[in-house]
C-alpha positions as CSV (number, residue, x, y, z in Angstrom):
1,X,28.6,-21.6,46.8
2,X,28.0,-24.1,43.9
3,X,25.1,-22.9,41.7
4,X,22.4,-25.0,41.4
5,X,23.3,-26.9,37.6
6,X,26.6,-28.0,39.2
7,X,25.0,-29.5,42.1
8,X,24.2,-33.1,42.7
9,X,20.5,-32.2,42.3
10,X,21.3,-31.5,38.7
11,X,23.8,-34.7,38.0
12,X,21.2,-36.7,39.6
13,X,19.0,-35.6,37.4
14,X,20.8,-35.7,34.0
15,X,22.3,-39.4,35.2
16,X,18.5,-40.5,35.0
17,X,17.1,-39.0,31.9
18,X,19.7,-38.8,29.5
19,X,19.8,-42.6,27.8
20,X,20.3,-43.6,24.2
21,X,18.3,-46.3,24.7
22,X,14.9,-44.4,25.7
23,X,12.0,-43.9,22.7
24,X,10.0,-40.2,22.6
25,X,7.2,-42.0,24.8
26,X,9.7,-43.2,27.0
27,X,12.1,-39.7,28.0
28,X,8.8,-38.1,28.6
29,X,7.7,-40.7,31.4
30,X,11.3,-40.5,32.5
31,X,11.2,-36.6,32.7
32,X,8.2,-36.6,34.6
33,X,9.3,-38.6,37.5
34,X,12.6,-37.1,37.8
35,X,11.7,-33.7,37.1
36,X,10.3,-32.6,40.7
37,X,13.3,-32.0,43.1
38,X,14.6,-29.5,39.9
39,X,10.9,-28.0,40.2
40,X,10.8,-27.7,43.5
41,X,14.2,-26.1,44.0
42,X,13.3,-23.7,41.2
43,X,9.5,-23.1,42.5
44,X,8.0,-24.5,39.5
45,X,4.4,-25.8,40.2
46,X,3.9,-27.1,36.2
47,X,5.4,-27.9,33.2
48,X,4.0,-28.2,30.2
49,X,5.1,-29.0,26.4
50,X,4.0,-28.0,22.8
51,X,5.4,-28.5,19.7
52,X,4.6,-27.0,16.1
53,X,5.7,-28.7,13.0
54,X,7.6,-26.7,10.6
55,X,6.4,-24.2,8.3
56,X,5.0,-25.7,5.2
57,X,5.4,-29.5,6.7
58,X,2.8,-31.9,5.3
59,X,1.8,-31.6,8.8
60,X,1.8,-27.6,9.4
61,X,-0.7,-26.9,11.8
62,X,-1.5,-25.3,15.2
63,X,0.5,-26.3,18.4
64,X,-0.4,-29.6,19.2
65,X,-2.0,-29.8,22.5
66,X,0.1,-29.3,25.7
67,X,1.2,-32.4,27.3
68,X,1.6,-31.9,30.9
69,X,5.1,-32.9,32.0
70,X,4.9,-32.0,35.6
71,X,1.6,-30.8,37.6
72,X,1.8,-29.9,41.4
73,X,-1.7,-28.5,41.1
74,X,-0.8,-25.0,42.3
75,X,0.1,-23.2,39.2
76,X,-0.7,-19.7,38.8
77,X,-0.5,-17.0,36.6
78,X,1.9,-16.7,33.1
79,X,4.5,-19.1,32.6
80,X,7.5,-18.7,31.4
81,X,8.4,-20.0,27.7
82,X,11.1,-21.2,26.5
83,X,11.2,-22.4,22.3
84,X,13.5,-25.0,21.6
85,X,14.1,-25.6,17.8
86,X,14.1,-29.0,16.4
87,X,16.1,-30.5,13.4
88,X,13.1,-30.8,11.6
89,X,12.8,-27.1,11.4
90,X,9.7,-27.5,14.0
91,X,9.5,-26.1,17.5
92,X,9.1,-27.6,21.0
93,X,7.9,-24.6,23.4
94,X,8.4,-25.6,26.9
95,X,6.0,-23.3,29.5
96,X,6.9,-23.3,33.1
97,X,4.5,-22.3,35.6
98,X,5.5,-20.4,39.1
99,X,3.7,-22.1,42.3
100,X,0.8,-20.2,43.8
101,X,2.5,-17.2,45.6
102,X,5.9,-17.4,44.2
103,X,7.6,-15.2,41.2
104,X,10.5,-16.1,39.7
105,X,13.6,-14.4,40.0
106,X,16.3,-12.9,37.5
107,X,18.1,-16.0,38.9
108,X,15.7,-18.3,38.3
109,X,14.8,-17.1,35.0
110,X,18.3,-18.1,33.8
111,X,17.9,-21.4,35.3
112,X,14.8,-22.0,33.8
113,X,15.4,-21.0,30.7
114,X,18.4,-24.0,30.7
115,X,16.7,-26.7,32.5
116,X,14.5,-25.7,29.4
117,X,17.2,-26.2,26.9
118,X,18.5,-28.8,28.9
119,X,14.6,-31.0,28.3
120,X,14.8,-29.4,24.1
121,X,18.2,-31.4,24.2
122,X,17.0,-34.5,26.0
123,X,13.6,-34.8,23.5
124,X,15.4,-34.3,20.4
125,X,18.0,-36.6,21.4
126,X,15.6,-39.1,21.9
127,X,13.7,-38.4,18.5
128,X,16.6,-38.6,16.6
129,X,17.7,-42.2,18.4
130,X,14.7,-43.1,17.7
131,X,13.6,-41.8,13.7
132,X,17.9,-44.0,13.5
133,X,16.0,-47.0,15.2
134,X,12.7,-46.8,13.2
135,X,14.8,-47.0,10.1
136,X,17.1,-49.6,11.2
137,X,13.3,-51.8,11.3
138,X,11.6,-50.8,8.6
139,X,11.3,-51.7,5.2
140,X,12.7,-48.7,3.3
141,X,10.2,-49.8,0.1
142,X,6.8,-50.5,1.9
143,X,6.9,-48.8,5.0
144,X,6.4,-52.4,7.2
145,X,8.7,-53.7,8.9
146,X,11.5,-55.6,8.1
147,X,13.7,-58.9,9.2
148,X,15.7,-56.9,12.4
149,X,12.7,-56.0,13.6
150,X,11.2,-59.8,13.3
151,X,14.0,-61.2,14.9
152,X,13.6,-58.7,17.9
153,X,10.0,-59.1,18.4
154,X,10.4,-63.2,17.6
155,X,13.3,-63.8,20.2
156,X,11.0,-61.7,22.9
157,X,7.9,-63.0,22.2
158,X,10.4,-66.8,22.9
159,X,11.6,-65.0,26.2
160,X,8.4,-64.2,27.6
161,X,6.8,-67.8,26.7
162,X,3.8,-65.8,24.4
163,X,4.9,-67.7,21.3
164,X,2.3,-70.3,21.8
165,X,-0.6,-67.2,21.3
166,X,0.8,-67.3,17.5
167,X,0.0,-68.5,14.1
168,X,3.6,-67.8,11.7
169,X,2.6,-67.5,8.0
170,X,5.5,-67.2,5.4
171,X,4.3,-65.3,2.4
172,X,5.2,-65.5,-1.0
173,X,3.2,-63.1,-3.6
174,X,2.1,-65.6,-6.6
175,X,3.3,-65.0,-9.9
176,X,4.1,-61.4,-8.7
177,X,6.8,-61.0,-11.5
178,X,4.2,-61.0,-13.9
179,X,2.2,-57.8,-12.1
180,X,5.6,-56.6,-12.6
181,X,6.3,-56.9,-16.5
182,X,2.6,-56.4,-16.7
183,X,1.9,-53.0,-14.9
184,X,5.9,-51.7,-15.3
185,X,8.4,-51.0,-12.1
186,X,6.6,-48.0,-10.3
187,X,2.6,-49.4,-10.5
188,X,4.2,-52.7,-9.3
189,X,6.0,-51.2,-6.7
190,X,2.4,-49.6,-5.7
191,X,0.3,-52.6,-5.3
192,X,3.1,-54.2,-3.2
193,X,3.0,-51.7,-0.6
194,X,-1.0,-51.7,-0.8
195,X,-0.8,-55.5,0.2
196,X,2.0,-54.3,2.8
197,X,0.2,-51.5,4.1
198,X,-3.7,-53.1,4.0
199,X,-2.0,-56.2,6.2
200,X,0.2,-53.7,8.6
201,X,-3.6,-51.9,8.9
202,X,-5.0,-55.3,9.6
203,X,-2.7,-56.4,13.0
204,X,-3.7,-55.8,16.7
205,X,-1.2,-55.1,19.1
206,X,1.1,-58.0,19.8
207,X,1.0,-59.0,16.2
208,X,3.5,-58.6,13.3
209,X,3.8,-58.2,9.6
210,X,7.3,-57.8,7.8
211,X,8.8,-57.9,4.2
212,X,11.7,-60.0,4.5
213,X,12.6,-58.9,0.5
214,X,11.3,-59.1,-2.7
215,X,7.7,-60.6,-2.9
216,X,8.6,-62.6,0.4
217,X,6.3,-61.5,3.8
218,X,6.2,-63.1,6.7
219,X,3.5,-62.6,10.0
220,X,2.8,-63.5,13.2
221,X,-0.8,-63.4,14.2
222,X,-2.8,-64.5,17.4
223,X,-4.3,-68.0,16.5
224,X,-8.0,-67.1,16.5
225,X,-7.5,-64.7,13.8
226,X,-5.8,-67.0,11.5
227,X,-9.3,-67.5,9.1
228,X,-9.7,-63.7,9.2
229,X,-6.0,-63.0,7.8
230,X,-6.1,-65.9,5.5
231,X,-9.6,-64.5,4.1
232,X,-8.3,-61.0,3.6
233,X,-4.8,-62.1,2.1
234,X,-4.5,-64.8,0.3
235,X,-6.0,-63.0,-2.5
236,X,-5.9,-59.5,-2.1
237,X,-7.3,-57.3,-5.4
238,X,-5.9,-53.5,-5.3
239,X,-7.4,-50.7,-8.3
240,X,-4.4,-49.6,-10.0
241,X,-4.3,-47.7,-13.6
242,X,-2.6,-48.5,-16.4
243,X,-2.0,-45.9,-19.6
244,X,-5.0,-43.8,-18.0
245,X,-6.8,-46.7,-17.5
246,X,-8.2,-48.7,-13.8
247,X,-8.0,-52.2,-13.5
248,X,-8.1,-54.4,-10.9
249,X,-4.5,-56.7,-9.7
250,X,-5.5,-59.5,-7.8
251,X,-2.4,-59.9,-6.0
252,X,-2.6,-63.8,-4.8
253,X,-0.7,-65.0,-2.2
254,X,0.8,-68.8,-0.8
255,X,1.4,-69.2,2.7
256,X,3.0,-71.9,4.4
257,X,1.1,-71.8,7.9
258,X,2.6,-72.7,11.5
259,X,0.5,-72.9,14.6
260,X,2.7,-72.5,17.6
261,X,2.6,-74.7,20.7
262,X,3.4,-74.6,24.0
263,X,7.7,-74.9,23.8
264,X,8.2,-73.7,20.3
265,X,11.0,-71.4,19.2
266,X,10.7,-68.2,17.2
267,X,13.4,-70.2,14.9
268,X,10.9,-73.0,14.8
269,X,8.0,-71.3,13.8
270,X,10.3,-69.7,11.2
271,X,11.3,-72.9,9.8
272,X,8.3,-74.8,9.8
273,X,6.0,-72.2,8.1
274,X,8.5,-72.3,5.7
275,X,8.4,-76.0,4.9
276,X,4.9,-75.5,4.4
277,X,5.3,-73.0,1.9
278,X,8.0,-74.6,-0.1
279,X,6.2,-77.9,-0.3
280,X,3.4,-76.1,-1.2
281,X,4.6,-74.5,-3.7
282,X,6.9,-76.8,-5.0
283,X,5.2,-80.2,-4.5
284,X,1.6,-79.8,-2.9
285,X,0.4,-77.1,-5.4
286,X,-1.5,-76.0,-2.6
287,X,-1.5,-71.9,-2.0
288,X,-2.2,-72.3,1.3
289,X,-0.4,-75.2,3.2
290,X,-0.8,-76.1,6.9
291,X,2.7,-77.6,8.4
292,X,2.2,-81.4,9.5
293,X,5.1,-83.3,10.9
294,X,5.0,-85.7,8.3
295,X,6.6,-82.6,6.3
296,X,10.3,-83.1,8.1
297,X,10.4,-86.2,6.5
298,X,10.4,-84.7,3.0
299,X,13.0,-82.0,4.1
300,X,15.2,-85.1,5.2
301,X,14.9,-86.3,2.0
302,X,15.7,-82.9,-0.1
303,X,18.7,-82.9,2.3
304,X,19.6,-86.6,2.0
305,X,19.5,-85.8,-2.4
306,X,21.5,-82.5,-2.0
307,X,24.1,-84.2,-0.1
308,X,24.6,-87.1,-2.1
309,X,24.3,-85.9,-5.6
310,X,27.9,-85.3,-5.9
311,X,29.0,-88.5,-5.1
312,X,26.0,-90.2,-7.0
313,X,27.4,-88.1,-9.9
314,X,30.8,-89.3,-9.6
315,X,30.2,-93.0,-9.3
316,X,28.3,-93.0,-12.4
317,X,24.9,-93.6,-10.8
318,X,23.1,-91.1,-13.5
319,X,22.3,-92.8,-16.5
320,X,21.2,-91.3,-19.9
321,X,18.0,-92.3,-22.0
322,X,16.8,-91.7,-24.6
323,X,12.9,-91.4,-25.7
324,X,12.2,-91.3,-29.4
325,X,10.4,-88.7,-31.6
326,X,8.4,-89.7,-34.1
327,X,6.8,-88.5,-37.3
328,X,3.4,-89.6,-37.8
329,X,3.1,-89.3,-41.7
330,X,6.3,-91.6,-42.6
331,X,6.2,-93.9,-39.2
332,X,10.0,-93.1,-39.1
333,X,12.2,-92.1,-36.0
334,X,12.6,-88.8,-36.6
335,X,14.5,-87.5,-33.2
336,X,14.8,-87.8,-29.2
337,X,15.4,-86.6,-26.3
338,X,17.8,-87.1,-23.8
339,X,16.6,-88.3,-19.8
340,X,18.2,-88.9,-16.9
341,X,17.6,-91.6,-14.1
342,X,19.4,-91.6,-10.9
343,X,20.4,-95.4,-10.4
344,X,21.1,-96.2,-6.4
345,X,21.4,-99.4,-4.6
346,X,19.5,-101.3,-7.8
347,X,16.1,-98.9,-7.4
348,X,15.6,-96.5,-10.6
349,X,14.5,-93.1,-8.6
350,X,12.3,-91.0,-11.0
351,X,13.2,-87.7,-12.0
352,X,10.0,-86.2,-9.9
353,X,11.7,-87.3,-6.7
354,X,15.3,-85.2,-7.5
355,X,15.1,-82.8,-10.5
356,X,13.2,-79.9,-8.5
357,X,15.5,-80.2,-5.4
358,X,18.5,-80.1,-7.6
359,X,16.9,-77.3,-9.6
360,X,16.5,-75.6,-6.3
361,X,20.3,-75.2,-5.1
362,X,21.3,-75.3,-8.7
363,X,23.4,-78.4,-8.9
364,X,21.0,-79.1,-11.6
365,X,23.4,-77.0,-14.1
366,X,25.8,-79.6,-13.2
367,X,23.7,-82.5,-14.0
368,X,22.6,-80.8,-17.2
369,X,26.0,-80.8,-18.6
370,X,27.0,-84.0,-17.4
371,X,23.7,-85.5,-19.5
372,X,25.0,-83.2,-22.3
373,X,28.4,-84.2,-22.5
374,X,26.9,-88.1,-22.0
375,X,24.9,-87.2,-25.6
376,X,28.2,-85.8,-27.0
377,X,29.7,-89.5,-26.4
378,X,27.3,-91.8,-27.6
379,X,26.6,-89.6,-31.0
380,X,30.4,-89.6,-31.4
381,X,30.0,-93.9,-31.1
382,X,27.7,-94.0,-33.2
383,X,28.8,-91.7,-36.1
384,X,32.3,-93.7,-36.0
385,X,30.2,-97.3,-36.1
386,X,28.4,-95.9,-39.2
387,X,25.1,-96.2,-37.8
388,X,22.1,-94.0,-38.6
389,X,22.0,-90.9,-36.1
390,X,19.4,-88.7,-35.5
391,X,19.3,-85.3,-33.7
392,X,19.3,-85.3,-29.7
393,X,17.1,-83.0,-27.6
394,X,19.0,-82.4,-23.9
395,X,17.3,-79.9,-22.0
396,X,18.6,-77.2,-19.9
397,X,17.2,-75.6,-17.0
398,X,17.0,-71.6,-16.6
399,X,19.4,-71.8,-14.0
400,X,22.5,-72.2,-16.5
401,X,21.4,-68.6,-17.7
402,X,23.4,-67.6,-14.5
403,X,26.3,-68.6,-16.2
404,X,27.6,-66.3,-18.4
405,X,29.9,-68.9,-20.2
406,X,27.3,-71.2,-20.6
407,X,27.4,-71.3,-24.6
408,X,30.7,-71.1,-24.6
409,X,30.8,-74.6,-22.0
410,X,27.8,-76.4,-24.5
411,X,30.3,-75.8,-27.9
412,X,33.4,-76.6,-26.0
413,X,31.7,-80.5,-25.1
414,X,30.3,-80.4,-28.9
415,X,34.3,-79.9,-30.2
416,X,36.2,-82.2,-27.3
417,X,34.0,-85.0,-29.4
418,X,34.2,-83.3,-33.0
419,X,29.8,-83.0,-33.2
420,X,28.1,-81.5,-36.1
421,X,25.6,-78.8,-34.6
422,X,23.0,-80.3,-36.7
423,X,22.7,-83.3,-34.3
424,X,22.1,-81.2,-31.0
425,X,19.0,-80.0,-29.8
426,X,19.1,-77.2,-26.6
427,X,15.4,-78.2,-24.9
428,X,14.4,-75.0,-22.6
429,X,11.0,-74.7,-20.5
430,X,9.0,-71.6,-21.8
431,X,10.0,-68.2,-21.4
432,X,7.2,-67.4,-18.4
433,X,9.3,-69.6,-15.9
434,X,12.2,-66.8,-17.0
435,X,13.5,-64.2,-14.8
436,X,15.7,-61.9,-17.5
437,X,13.8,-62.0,-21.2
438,X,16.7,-60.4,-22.4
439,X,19.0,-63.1,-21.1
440,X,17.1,-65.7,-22.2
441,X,16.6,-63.5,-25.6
442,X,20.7,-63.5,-25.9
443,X,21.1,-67.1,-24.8
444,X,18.9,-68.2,-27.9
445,X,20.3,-66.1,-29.9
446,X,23.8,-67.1,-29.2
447,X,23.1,-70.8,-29.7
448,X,21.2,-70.2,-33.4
449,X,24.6,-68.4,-34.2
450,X,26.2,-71.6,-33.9
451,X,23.6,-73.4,-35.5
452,X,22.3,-75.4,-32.8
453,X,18.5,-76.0,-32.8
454,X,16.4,-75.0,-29.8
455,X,13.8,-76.5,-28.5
456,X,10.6,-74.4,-26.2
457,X,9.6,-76.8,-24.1
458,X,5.9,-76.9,-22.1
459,X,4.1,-74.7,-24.7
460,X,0.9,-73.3,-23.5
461,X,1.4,-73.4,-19.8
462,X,2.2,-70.3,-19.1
463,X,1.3,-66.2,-19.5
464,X,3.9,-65.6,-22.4
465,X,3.8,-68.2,-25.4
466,X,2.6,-65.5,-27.9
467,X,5.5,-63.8,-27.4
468,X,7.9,-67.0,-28.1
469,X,5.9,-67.2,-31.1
470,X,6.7,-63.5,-32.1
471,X,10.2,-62.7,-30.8
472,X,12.5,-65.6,-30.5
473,X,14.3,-67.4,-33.1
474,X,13.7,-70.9,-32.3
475,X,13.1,-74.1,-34.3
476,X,11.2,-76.6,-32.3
477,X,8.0,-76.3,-30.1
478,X,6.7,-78.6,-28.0
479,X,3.0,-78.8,-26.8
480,X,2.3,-79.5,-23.4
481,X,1.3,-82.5,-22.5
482,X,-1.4,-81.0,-20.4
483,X,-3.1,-79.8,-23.5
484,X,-2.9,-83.4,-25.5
485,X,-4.5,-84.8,-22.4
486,X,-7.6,-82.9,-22.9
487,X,-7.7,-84.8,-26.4
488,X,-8.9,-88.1,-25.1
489,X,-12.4,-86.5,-24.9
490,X,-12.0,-83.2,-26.2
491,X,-14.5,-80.3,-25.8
492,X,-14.9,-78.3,-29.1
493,X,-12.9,-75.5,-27.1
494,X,-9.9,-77.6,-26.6
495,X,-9.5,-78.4,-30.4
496,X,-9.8,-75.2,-31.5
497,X,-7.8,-74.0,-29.1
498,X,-4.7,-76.8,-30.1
499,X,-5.7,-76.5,-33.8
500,X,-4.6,-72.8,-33.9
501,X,-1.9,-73.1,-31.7
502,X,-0.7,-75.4,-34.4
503,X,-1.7,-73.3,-37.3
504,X,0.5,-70.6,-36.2
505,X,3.5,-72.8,-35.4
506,X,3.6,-74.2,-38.6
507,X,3.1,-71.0,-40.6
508,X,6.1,-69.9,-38.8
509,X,7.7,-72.7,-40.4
510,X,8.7,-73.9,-37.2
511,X,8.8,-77.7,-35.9
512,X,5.7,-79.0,-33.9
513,X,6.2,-81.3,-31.9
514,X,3.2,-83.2,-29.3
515,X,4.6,-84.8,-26.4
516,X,2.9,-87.2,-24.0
517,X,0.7,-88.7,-27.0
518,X,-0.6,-92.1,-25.2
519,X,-3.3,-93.1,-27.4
520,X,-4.6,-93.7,-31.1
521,X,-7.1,-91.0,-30.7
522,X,-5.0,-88.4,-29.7
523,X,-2.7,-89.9,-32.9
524,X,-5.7,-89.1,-35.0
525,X,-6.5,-85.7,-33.7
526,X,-3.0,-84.3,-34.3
527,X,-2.8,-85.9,-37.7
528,X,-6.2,-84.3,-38.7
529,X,-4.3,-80.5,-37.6
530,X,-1.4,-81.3,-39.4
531,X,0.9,-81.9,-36.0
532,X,3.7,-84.2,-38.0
533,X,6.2,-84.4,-34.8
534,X,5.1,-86.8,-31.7
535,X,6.4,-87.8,-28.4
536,X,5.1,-90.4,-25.5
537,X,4.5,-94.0,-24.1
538,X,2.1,-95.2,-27.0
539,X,5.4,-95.3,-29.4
540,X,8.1,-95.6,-26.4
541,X,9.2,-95.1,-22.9
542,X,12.3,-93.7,-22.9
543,X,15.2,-96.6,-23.9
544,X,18.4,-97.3,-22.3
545,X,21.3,-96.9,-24.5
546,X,21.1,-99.9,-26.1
547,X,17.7,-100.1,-26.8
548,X,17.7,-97.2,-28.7
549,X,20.1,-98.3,-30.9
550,X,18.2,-100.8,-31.7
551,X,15.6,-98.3,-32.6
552,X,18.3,-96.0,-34.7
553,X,18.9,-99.6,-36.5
554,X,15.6,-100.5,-37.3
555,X,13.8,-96.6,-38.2
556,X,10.5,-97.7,-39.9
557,X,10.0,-99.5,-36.4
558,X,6.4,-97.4,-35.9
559,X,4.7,-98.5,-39.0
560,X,2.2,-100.5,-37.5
561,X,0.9,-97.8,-35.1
């Protein structure tokens, strides 16, 4: 006679329970309403199960309470128990209870004790599949979730037609590298999984927060809660210490924010909160931006730029110009620098509406070559006409840092046309708005080897310009023109703020140089600090080719201002 584990009873019963697909909470519903032919066979009235951490576990404790797998309601006297180890070093103890009347057997024993084993193996195959599956989802750094698990949760939430419940925000943590370089790695690391955590706290069921990487979140919350998640987490402050001492980050967030309809795809959600971000980050800057349809039209238009700068740059619609620097104490031209316009079917389209888009995708490094190369030729002209040259400025965005042969590219254009480094300029924004110091650090330095002037461009708009000041070798600083516009009707704190800024330049015995000077009293003002260096619309706008050497002709042109 076949015993009773090779019977159908028992394949009928491992067929149902024994799944790779089937979480902890799930194989215990599972055993439960398959277990009762086995218990009834076996004269089992109740089943219960208790598991102990390990020994020493963060979480050693007493047996947690007995879940009840199996009840009949007629259980009496000991039960029989059966420990099954776990890989975690803990143990699952697994008590059957004989039915009123009934004692078990010698027989029975045995199969007790391996339908015992045989629910050990089923629950610690299913912890294992599913501690494998919780870390396939999760974010190893912060402990939320992460990108597979959005894309599950998104494409159900589509399937089931509860998108519509949903707002989508796209996060991205403000100025977060500067917490970084500010606190160090580790207390960085710290305050971004506090934000993680204190928003994973923050959702009900149904709702969702993930890291997608980086300083980059994204979540979906039901719509009526979309002031109280904006409230908590847009900025967010979080006590950390630093050298033994507390301070409070305020970690600030932008969100680009989506409010599904009825019809809308997870992808569409996705997409459109980030639109919102981007132009609010990049053109709005707004930190929180609400999507409005009007928005596709600017991401046809970033797409419509992308596509056609390489033709545009072939057919020679980029032309170069040239806006003149001048020193206030002799009226003379002293410099300039370099512009682009992008020239398309007769309309002159401002750098506003193309630079940042390029900058994006980095076809920007392209364009910056292709102005410096364009300098290269007309200074080459004009040194073999005998005119009067004067150095040229062409700026360079961070992006060509990425390049490690950058240098080597800028002096290769400066000897195809035989130019002096004493007539080139390298025009950089400020460090803050760099990634790698060090890089940037090298790049400087390799360019001063050669003896090619560089230019700090934006001064004073960001968290690091005491540090330019201190640690890089450079010979020309600009001021913002954000700071020069406060000059038109300066507060006390403005001009002694510019004064020393200044100050310090000059006893560094490096240029100074004031750009977007409009008017006769801000002339005045930077004369009385002793700014000699000038740039903006009161001298000139910038000049087409030939109208600047006009100006290189003519260099006492400014006298009269």
């Amino acid at each position: 006679m076949e015993g009773l584990f090779c019977s159908k009873l028992f394949r009928d019963f491992w067929n149902a329970t024994y799944s790779s697909a089937m979480s902890p909470t799930q194989i215990l519903e599972k055993l439960s309403a398959e277990i009762l032919p086995l218990a009834k066979a076996l004269g089992i009235a109740r089943i219960d199960l208790e598991t102990k951490p390990a020994t020493g576990s963060p979480q050693d404790q007493a047996p947690t309470s007995p879940i009840s797998l199996f009840d009949k309601g007629t259980a009496t006297g000991e039960p029989v128990s059966t420990e099954c180890a776990k890989s975690d070093r803990g143990i699952t103890n697994i008590l059957m209870y004989p039915a009123k009347g009934n004692e078990f057997s010698a027989e029975a024993l045995k199969d007790i004790e391996f339908l015992s084993s045989i629910i050990g193996v089923l629950l610690e195959h299913s912890r294992l599949t599913d501690l494998i599956y919780q870390a396939t989802i999760t974010d190893a750094a912060t402990g939320v979730h992460n990108p597979h698990y959005l894309v599950q949760m998104g494409n159900m939430l589509e399937e089931k037609g509860l998108l519509s419940k949903y707002t989508a925000f796209f996060i991205n943590l403000k100025n977060f590298k500067y917490v970084n370089k500010s606190l160090g790695p580790e207390p960085s690391n710290r305050v971004l999984t506090i934000y993680a955590q204190s928003a994973k706290a923050f959702l009900k069921e149904g709702e969702v927060f993930v890291r997608l990487g980086g300083d980059n979140f994204f979540a979906l919350i039901f719509s009526e809660r979309t002031n109280d998640f904006l409230n908590k987490f847009v900025i967010f402050p979080i006590n950390e210490r630093k050298q033994g001492s507390e301070l409070i980050v305020q970690v600030m967030a932008r969100m680009g924010v989506f409010r599904a309809t009825e019809g809308d795809t997870f992808n569409e959600l996705m997409n459109k909160s980030a639109i919102a971000l981007d132009l609010g980050r990049n053109v709005l800057n707004k930190d929180i931006t609400l999507f409005k349809p009007e928005m596709m039209d600017k991401v046809m238009y970033q797409k419509k730029v992308s596509t056609s700068f390489p033709r545009a740059l072939n057919d020679g619609e980029f032309i170069i110009y040239f806006q003149p620097k001048i020193n206030l104490y002799d009226h003379n031209l002293h410099s300039a620098e370099a512009l682009v316009r992008w020239v398309h079917d007769d309309r002159i389209i401002p750098p506003a509406e193309f630079i940042d888009i390029l900058e994006k995708e980095e076809s920007i490094c392209k364009l910056d070559l292709f102005v410096f190369e364009n300098v290269c030729k007309c200074l080459r002209r004009w040194i073999d006409a005998g005119m009067r040259t004067v150095r040229i400025s062409s700026n360079f965005s961070k992006r060509n840092l990425r390049n490690q042969n950058i240098v080597n590219e800028i002096l290769s254009i400066m000897k195809k046309y035989d130019i002096d480094s004493k007539y080139i300029e390298i025009e950089l924004t400020e460090i803050s708005d760099y990634d790698d110091y060090a890089e940037f650090e090298s790049f400087v330095k390799k360019l001063r080897h050669n003896g090619i002037s560089v230019a700090i461009d934006d001064f004073g708009t960001g968290y690091s310009t005491m540090n330019i000041l201190k640690n890089l070798d450079v010979d020309v600083i600009k001021i913002d023109k954000s700071l020069i516009d406060n000059l038109e009707s300066p507060k006390k704190e403005d001009e002694i703020v510019i004064r020393n800024i200044v100050n310090m330049i000059n006893e560094l015995s490096i240029e100074t140089i004031a750009e977007g000077v409009e008017t006769p009293a801000q002339v005045k003002f930077l004369k009385r600090i002793h700014c000699p260096l000038v740039q903006g619309f009161l001298f000139d706008q910038p000049l087409t080719t030939s109208d600047f050497e006009k100006r290189l002709k003519a260099p006492h042109y400014y006298e009269s201002i």
